[in-house]
VOGU-3710 file (C-alpha; in Angstrom, 3 decimals, decimal comma):
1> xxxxxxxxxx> 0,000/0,000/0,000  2,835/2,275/0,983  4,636/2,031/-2,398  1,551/2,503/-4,167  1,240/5,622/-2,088  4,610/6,838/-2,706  4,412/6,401/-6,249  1,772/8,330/-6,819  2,890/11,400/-4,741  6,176/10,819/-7,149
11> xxxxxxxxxx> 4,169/11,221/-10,146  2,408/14,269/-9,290  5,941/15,885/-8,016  7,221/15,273/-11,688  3,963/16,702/-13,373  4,063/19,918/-11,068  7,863/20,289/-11,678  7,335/19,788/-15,764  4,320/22,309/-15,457  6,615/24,498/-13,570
21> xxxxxxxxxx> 9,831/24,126/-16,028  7,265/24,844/-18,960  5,586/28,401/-17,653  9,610/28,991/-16,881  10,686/28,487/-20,576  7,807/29,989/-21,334  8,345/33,334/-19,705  11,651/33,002/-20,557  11,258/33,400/-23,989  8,635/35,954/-23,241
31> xxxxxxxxxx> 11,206/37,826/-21,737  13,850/37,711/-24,205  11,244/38,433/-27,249  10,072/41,654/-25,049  14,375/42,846/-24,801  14,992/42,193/-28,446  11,727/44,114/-29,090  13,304/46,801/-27,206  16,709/46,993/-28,887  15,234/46,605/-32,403
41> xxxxxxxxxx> 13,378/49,542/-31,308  16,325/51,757/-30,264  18,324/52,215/-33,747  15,108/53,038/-35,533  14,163/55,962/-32,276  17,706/56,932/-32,335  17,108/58,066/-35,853  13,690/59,712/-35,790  16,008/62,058/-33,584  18,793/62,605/-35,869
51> xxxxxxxxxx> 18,950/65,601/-38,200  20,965/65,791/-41,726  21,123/68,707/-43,685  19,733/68,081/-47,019  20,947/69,642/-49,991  18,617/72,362/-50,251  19,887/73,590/-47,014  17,310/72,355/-44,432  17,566/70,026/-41,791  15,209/66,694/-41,918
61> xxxxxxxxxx> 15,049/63,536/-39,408  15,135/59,923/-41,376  11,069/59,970/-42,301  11,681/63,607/-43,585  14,738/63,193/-45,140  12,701/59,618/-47,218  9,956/61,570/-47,508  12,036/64,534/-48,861  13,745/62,284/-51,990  11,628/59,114/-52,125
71> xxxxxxxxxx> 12,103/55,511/-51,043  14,656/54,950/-54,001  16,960/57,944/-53,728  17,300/58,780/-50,109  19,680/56,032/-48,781  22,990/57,785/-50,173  22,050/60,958/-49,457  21,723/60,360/-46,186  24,695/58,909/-45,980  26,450/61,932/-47,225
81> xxxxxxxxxx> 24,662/64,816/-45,980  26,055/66,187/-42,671  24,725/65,895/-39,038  23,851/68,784/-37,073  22,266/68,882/-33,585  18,958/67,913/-32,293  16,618/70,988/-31,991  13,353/69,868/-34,343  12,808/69,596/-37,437  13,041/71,750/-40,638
91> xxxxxxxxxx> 10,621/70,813/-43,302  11,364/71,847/-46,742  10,110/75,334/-47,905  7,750/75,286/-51,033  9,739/77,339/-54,072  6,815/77,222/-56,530  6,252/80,344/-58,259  2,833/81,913/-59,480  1,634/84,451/-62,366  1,402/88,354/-61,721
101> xxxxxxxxxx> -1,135/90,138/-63,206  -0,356/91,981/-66,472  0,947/95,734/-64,329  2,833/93,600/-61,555  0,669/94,782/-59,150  -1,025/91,807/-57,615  1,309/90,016/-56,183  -0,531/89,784/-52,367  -3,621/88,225/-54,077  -2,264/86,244/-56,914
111> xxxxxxxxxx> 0,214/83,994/-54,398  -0,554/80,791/-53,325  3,048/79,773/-52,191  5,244/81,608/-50,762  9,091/81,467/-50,012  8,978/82,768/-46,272  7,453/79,095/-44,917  4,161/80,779/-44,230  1,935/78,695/-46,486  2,338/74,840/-47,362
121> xxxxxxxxxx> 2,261/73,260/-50,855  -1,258/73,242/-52,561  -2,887/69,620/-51,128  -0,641/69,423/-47,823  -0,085/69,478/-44,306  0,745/72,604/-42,401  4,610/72,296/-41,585  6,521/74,716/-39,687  9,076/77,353/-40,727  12,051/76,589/-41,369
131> xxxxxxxxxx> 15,103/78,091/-39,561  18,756/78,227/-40,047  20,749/75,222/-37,991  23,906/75,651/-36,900  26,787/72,920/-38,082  28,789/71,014/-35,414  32,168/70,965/-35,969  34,119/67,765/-35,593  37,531/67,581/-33,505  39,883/68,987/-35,605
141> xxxxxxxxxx> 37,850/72,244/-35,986  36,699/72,361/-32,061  39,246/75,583/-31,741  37,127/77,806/-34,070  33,774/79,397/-33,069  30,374/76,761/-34,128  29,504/78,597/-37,713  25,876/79,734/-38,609  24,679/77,356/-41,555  22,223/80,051/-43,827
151> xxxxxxxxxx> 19,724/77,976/-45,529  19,678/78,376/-48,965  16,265/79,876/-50,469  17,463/79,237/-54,103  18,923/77,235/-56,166  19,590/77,770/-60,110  17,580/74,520/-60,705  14,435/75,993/-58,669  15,264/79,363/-61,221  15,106/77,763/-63,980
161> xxxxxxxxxx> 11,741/75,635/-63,120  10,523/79,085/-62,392  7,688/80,401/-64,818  8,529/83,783/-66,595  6,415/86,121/-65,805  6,464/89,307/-68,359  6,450/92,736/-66,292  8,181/91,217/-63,782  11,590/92,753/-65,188  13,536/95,309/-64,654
171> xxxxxxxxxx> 11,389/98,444/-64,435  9,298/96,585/-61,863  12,852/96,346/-59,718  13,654/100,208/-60,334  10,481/100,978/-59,340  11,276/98,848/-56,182  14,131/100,465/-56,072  12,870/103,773/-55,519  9,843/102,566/-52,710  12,827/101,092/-50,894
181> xxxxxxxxxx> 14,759/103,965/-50,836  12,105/106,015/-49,281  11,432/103,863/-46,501  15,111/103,652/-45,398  15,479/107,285/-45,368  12,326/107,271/-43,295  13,937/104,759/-40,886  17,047/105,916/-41,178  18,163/102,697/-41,952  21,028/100,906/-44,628
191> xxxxxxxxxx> 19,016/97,795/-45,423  15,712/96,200/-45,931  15,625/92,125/-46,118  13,245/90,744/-49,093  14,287/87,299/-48,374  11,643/85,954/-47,346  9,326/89,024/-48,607  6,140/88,818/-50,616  7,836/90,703/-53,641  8,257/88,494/-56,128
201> xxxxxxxxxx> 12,983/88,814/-56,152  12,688/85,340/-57,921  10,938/86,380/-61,223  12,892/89,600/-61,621  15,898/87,278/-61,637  14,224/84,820/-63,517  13,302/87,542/-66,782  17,333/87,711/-66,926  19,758/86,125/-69,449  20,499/82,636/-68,537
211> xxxxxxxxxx> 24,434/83,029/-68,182  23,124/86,060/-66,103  21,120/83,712/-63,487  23,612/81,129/-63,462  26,277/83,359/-62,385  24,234/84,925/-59,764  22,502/82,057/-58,264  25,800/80,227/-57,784  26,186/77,348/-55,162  22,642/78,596/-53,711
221> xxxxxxxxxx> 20,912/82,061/-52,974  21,037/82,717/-49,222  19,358/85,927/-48,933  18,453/88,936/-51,093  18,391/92,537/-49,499  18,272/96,021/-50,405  20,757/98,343/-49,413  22,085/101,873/-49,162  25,721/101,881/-49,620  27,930/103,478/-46,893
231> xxxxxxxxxx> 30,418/106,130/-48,502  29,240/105,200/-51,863  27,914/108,736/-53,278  25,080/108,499/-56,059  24,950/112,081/-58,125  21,867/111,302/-58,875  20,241/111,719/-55,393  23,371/113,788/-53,787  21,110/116,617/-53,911  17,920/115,012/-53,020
241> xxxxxxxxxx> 18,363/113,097/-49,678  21,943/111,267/-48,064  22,935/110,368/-51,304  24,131/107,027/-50,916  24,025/105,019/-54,151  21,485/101,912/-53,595  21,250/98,577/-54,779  19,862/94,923/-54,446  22,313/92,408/-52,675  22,140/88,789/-53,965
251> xxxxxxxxxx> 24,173/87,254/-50,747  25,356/83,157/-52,108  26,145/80,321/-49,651  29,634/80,878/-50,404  29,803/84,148/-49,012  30,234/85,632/-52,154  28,263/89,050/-52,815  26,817/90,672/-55,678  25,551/94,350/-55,984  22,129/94,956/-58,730
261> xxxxxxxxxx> 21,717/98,769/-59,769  18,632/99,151/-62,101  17,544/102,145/-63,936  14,247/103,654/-64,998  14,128/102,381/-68,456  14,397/98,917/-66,838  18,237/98,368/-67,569  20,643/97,340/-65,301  24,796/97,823/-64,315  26,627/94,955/-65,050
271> xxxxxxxxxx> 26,234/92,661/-61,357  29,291/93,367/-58,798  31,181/90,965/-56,919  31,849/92,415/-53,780  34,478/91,441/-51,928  33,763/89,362/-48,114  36,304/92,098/-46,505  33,660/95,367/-47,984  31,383/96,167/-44,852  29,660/98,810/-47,562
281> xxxxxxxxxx> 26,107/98,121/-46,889  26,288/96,984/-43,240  23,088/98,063/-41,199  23,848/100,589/-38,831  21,595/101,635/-35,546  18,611/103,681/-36,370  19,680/106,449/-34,273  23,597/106,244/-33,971  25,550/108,775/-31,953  26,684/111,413/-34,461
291> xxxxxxxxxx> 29,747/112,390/-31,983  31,452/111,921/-29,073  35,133/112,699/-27,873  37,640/110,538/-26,202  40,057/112,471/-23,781  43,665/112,256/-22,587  44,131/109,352/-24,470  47,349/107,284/-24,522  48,797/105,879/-27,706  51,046/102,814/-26,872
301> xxxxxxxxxx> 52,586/102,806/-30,850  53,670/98,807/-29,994  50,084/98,245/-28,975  48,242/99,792/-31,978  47,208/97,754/-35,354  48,201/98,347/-38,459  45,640/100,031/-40,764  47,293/100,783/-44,015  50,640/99,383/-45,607  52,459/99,175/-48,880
311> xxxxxxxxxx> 50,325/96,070/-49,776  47,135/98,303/-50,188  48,562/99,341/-53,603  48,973/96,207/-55,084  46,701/95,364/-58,182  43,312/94,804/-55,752  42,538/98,086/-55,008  40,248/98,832/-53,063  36,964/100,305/-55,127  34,810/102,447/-56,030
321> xxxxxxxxxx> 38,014/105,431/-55,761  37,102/108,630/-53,354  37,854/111,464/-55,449  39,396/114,861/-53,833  36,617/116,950/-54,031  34,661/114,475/-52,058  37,447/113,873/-49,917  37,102/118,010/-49,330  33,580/118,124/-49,043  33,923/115,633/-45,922
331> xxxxxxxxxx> 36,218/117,550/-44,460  34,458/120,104/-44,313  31,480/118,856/-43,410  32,529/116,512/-40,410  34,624/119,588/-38,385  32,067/122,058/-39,141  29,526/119,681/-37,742  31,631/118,742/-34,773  33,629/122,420/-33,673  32,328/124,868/-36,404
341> xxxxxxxxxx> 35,850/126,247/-37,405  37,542/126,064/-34,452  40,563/123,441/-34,111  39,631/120,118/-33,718  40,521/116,315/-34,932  38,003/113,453/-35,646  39,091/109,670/-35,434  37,982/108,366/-38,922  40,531/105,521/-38,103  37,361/102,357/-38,764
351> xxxxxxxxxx> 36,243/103,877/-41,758  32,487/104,411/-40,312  32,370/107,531/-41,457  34,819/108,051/-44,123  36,161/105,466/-46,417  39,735/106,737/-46,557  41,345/103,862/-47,811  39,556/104,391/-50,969  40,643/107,870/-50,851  44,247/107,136/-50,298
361> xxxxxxxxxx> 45,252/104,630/-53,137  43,673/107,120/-55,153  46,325/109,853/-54,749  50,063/110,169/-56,220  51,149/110,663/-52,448  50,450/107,339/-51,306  53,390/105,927/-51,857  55,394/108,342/-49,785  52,730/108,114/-47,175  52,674/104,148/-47,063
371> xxxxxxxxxx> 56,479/103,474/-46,748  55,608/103,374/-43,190  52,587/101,412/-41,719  49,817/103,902/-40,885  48,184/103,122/-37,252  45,533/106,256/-37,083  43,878/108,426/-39,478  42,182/111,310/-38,439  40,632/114,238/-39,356  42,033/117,827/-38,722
381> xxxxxxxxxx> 41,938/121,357/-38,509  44,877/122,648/-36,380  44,062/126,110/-36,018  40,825/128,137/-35,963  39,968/128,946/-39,536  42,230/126,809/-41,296  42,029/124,311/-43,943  41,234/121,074/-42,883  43,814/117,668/-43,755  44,035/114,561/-43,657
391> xxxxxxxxxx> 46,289/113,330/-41,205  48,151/110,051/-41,521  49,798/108,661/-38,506  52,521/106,197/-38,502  53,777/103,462/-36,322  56,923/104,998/-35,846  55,976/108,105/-34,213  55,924/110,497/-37,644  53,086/111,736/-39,185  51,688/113,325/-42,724
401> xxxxxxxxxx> 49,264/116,123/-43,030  47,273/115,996/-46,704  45,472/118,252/-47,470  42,321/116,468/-50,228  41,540/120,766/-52,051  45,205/120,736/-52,932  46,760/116,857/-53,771  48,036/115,928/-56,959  46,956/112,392/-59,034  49,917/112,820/-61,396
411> xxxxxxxxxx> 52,696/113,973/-59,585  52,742/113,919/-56,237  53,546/117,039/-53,512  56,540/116,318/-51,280  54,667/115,774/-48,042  56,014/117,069/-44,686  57,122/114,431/-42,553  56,577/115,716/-38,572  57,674/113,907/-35,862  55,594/112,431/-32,093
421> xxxxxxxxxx> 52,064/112,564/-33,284  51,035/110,911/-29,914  52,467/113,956/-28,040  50,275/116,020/-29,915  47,365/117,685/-27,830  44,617/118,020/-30,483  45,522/114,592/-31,403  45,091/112,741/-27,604  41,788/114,535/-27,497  40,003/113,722/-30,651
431> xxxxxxxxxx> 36,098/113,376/-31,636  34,772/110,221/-32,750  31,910/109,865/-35,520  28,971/107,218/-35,166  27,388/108,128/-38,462  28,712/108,025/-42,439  29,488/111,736/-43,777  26,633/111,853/-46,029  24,222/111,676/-43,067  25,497/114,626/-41,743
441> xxxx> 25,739/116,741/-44,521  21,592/116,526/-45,126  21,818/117,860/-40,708  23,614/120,966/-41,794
//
């Protein structure tokens, strides 16, 4: 009876073990299905986060960026394109064009996409504006400061798909032109950003020659402004307002620069490639300081940069040239504006507001002036009533005194050489000028 007993006690042991070792294996595997879930899950996450900048200058995660070029075409692309950090997304802007109406005129109405990010392609989803992302430099390049990556807004492909649109030309642009003008003076401002504007930039560059738009669409548009040029006289308005000559700046994702000037008849200048060093249309503060005076100040000669050498006459000169009359005329203008006629020198030394280094390789006297680095330029009338100059002041100590009424372009003057400019009194107390010339001759 007893073995019976035992042997059946034996058997159920065994069957609750075997249930037991099953729901074990069982939740076992469970288990390990549930983890590889999980890591399968992680690369895929991982790159819903990631952001490559496409070639059109935006920033996309992995659905974007497939979405962006289609399930056959995006796989190398995102290989190549480069990573930048993880702040959102950045859909692609919509670059279609539409038709004005036959004067131009209505543009507001007539568009249905726009290139500021403010309305989405015909058919889909709202997507937010995009913004510019800033690149992440790798190792090697962890010494210089992160660089701001500008989106470009157009490409000579999107240019060229854009529809011609007649009246769109160039008298529509000089008319532009002249609106443009007026508001700046208004705000007393140097520039007015159309980038991402309702007037329609793209078709006046589109109803231009084709070598024209290739050259000035480059690598990629990155932003299209309007600008009054600093120290850049126009005769055509010298009399009217500032006189600043204007233009439209095409800015490329190189950095490269080019200046449009159109006229009434609808012609335009040949484009200008301005060089990354010109700051001629930088913005300046509505309401800048016209002048202020530094005091008692000491010139350490060791300490000072140089401003002007020998080099600045070798075949890139700088351009447009500053003539002498001009020269002459903001003489006279600045010192009357700051002392009347009484003695006084102005610190012109960052070119704010007067472009002397255009001025300088213009006259026959440079070369005796530049066989010494110049460290200051200023301004000056030395005594009450006199004529102002020029003053050149070098890092050795001497100094040259040219006067713009009387210097030669042919033959130069023997200039005077005089000695311990930072002894000189006039000189350790000079004004300072916060606003171009031409501003200040309109204040007279």
């Amino acid at each position: 009876m007893s073995v019976f007993v035992l042997a059946r006690a034996f058997r159920r042991s065994l069957a609750v073990q075997t249930f037991a070792l099953h729901w074990a294996v069982f939740l076992s595997l469970l288990w390990t299905a549930f983890l590889w879930a999980v890591l399968l899950s992680l690369p895929l996450a991982a790159m819903n986060l990631v952001r490559r900048v496409a070639r059109d200058g935006l920033a996309y995660t992995l659905p974007e960026f497939q979405q962006h070029y289609g399930p056959n075409n995006w796989e190398s692309k995102w290989v190549e394109a480069p990573t930048v950090p993880r702040s959102g997304s950045a859909p692609q802007p919509t670059t279609e064009m539409v038709q004005l109406d036959d004067d131009g005129s209505d543009w507001e109405s007539a568009q249905s996409t726009v290139h500021d990010h403010q309305s989405p392609r015909s058919g889909s989803a709202p997507q937010p504006a995009a913004s510019p992302v800033t690149v992440q430099l790798d190792d090697a390049q962890a010494i210089q400061p992160l660089l701001e990556y500008k989106a470009v807004v157009l490409t000579s492909a999107q240019l060229e798909s854009t529809k011609y649109v007649q009246k769109a030309g160039g008298k529509m642009a000089w008319q532009k032109q002249k609106e443009l003008r007026a508001l700046l003076m208004e705000q007393r401002q140097y520039e007015h950003d159309l980038t991402h504007s309702e007037w329609p930039w793209r078709n006046v560059l589109r109803a231009l020659a084709p070598q024209m738009r290739e050259l000035l669409t480059g690598p990629g548009v990155v932003k299209f402004s309007f600008r009054l040029l600093r120290g850049q006289p126009d005769s055509n308005y010298f009399k009217r307002d500032t006189g600043e000559r204007h233009v439209f700046e095409i800015e490329q994702a190189d950095g490269k620069r080019y200046h449009l000037h159109y006229h009434k008849n609808g012609s335009m200048d040949a484009p200008k490639l301005v060089p990354a060093s010109d700051p001629g249309g930088a913005a300046q503060p509505a309401d800048p300081i016209p002048f202020g005076r530094r005091l008692n100040v000491d010139y350490e000669l060791e300490a000072l940069p140089v401003v002007a050498s020998a080099d600045m006459l070798g075949p890139d000169l700088p351009n447009p040239p500053v003539g002498r009359k001009e020269a002459q005329t903001a003489c006279v203008t600045m010192l009357t504006c700051a002392t009347l006629d009484n003695a006084c020198a102005i610190d012109i030394t960052d070119q704010l507001a007067f472009p002397w280094r255009r001025w300088l390789v213009n006259i026959a006297e440079a070369r005796q002036a530049l066989t010494v680095d110049i460290v200051r330029v200023f301004m000056v009338r030395w005594n009450k009533g006199g004529q102002p100059c020029i003053t050149l002041c070098r890092i050795n100590g001497t100094y040259l005194c040219v006067h713009p009424g009387t210097q030669q372009y042919q033959v130069a003057n023997e200039i005077r050489v005089h000695n311990d400019w930072p002894s000189q009194e006039i000189l350790r107390n000079p004004w300072y000028c916060g606003l171009d010339w031409l501003k200040l001759r309109v204040t007279q």
